[in-house]
C-alpha positions in Angstrom: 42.7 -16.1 7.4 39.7 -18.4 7.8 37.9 -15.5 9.6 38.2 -13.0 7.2 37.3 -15.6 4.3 34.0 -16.3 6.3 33.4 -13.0 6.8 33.5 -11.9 2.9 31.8 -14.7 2.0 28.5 -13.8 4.5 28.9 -9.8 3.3 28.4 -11.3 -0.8 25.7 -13.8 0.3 23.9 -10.9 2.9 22.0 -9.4 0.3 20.1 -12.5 -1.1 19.5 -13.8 2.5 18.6 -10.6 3.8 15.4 -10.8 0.8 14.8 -14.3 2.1 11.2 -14.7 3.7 9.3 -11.8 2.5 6.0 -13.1 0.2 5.5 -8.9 0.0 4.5 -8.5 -4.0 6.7 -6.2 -6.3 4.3 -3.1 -6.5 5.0 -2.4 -9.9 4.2 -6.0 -10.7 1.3 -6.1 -8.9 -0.2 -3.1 -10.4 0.6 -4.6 -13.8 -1.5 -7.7 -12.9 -4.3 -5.2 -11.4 -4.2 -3.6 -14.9 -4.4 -6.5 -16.9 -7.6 -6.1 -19.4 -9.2 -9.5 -17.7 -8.7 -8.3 -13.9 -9.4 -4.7 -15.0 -13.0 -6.4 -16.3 -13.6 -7.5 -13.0 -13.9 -3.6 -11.7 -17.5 -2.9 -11.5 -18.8 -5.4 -13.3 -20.9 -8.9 -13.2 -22.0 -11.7 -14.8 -24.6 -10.0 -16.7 -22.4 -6.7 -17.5 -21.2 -3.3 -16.0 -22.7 -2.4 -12.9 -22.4 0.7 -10.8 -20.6 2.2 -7.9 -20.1 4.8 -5.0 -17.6 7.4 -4.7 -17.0 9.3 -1.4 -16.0 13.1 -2.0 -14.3 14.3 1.2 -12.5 17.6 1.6 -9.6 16.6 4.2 -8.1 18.7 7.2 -5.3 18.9 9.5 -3.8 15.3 9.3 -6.1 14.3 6.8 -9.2 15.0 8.9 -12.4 14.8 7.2 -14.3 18.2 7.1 -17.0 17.2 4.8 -18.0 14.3 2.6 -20.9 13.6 0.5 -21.4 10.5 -1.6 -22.2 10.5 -5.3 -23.1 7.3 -7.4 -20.7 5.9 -10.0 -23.5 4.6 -12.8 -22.5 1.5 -15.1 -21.4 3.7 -18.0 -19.1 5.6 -15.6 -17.6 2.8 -14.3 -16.8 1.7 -17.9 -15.3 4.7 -18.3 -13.2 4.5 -15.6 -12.4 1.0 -16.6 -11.0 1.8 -20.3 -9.3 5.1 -18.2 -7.2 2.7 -16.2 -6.1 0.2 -18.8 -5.5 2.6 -21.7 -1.5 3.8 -23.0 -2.0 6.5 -20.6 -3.6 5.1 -18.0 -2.4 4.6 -14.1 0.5 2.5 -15.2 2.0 5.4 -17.6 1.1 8.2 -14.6 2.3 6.1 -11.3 5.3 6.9 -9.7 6.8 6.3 -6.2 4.5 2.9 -5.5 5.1 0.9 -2.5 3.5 -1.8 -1.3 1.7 -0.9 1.9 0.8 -4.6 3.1 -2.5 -6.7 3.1 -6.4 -5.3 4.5 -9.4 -6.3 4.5 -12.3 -4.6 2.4 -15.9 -5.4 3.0 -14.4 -9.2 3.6 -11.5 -9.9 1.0 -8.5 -9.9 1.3 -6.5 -7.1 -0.6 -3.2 -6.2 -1.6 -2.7 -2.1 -0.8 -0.7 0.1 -3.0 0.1 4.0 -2.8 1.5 5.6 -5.1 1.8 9.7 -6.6 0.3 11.0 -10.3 2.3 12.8 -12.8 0.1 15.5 -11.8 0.7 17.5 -15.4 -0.7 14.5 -17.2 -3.9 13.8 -14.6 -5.0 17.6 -14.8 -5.0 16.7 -18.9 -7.0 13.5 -18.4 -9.2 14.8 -16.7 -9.8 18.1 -18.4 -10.4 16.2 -21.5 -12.7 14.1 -19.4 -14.8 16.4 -19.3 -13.7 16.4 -15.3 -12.3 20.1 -15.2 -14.5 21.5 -12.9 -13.8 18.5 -10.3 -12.3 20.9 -7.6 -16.3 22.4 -7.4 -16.9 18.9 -5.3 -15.0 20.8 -2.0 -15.6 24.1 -2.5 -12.9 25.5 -5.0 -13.7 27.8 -7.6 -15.1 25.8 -10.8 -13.5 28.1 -12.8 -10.3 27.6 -11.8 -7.9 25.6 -14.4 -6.5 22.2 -12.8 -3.6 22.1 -14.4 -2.4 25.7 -12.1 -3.6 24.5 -9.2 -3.1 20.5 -9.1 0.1 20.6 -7.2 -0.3 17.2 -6.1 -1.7 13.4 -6.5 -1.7 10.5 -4.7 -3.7 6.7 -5.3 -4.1 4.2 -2.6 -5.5 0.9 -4.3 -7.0 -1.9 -3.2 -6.8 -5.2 -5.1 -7.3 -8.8 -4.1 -5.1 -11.1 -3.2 -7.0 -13.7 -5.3 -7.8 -12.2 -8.0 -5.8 -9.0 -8.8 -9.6 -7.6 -8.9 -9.7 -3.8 -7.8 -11.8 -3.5 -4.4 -10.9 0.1 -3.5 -9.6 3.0 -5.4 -8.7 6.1 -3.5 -7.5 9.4 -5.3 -6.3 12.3 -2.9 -5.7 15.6 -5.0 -4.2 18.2 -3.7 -5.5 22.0 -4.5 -3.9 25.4 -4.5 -4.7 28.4 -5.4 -2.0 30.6 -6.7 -3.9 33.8 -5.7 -4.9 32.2 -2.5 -2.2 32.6 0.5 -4.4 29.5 2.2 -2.8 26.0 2.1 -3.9 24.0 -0.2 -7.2 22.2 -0.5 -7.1 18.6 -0.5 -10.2 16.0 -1.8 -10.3 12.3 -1.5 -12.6 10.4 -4.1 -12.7 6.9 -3.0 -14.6 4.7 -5.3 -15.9 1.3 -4.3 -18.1 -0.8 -6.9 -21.3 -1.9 -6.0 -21.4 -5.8 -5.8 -23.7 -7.9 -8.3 -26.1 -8.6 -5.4 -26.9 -4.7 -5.5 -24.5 -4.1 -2.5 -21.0 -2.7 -2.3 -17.9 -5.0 -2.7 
């Protein structure tokens, strides 16, 4: 019977030990500490205030293959916006779903903490329209006139924070685009947004 006994006992106990020796974050609590409103400030901004960023546009392929990119420049104001986007009620952590903690990487020196995660794409087609960002599809080719809340079938976020500070590095946003009177698969655009550094040059 002293078998048996052991055996029980190890099958309770397996679960805790199993978890025993991972330092991999809780992604949910890890974007909660990214969102905080004092690591949020940290986004884009210096000593002296809000500065700017850099966003690459790229319109993605066959196993996300870039086909094009262009780069457009995030000003100080937009990066506020962006900021008070991200923190508010309805911000990422109301619209996230499906997060995972990818692992640690390294971005332009730091260390970083990389989570994925989907949009409720119904709400981030209203965000963005309200934005004023409805004719965002324009950026890879799509028809500006075509309404993002029929065609946004999809949205994914990779972000980058660091291990340090909780302070966001990289933020990558991969829509996907599709046509209902189009029989061609679906357009997809990565805007990946990296904040210039105080020193003038990207974090």
């Amino acid at each position: 019977m002293r078998i048996p006994l052991a055996l029980a006992v190890l099958l309770i106990f397996l679960p805790a030990f199993s978890g025993c020796g991972s330092d991999d974050p809780d992604p949910a609590d890890e974007l909660d500490r990214v969102l905080t409103r004092e690591n949020l400030s940290g986004f884009g901004s210096g000593p002296e205030g809000p500065l700017g960023g850099l966003v690459k546009v790229q319109a993605l392929g066959f196993e996300d293959r870039v086909l094009e990119e262009r780069q457009v420049v995030a000003t100080p104001e937009v990066m506020s916006d962006i900021r008070g986007a991200l923190g508010a009620d309805s911000g990422l952590r109301e619209l996230a779903d499906d997060l995972e903690f990818e692992g640690t990487e390294q971005v332009a020196g730091v260390g970083t903490n990389h989570l994925s995660g989907t949009i409720d794409v119904g709400g981030l087609a209203r965000a963005l329209r309200e934005a004023g960002a409805d004719r965002l599809g324009s950026l890879a080719g799509v028809d500006p006139e075509v309404d993002l809340e029929e065609t946004l079938t999809k949205a994914e976020f990779d972000l980058y924070s660091g291990e340090e500070d909780g302070t966001i590095r990289r933020l990558d946003l991969t829509l996907s685009l599709d046509d209902p009177d189009n029989a061609l698969p679906a357009t997809r655009i990565r805007f990946s947004l990296t904040p210039v550094s105080s020193g003038g040059t990207l974090q």
